[in-house]
C-alpha positions in Angstrom: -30.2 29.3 -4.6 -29.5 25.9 -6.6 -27.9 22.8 -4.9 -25.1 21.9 -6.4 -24.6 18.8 -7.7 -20.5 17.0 -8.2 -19.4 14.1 -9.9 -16.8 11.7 -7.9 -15.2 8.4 -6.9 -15.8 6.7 -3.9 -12.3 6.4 -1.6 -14.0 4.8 1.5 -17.1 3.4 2.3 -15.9 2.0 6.1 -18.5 3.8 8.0 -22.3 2.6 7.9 -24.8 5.3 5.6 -21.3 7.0 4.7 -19.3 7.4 1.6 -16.3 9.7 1.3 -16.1 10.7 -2.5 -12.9 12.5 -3.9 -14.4 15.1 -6.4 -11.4 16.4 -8.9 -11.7 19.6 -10.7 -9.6 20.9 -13.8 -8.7 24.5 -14.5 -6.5 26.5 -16.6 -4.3 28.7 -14.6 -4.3 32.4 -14.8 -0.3 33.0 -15.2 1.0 29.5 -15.8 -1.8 28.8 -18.7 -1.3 25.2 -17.5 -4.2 23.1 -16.6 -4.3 22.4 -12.8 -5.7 19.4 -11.2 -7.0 20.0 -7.8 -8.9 17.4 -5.8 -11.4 17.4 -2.7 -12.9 15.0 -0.9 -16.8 15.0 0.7 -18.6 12.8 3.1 -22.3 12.0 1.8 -24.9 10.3 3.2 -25.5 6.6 1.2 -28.7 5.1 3.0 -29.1 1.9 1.7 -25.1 1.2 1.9 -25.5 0.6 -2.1 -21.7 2.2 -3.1 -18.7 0.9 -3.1 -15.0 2.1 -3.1 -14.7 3.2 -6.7 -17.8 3.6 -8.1 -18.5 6.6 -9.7 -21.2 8.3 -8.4 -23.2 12.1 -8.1 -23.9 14.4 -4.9 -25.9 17.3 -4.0 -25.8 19.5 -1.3 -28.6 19.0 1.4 -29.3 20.1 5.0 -26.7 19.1 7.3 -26.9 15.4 8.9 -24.1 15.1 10.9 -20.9 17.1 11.9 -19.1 16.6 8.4 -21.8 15.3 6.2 -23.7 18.2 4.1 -24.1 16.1 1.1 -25.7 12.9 0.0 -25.6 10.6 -2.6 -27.7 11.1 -6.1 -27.2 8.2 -8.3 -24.6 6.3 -9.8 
């Protein structure tokens, strides 16, 4: 199965190797045939520290490395 890969901004980068990235989403919905914004936020893995609050950056899925983080940072 293909890791999936989401486009985000970065809300926090406090914690050391760690970026929190709000990934929105836009759908039409089924009754209302309004579009819908619905946002999440992930914790990915940033090695170097390179990312900063606001950047827009990728992430993919990956094995997990701590007790929240199962994805980690792509590119900018």
């Amino acid at each position: 199965m293909p890791k999936r890969i989401l486009q985000g901004t970065v809300t926090s980068d406090a914690n050391e190797q760690t970026v929190t990235v709000q990934v929105e989403r836009r759908f039409t919905h089924p009754v209302l045939k309004k579009t819908i914004r619905k946002s999440k936020k992930y914790r990915a893995h940033d090695e170097k520290n390179a990312f900063k609050v606001g950047d827009t950056v990728r992430i993919i899925e990956c094995a997990p490395k701590s007790k929240t983080k199962r994805w980690e940072v792509l590119e900018a």
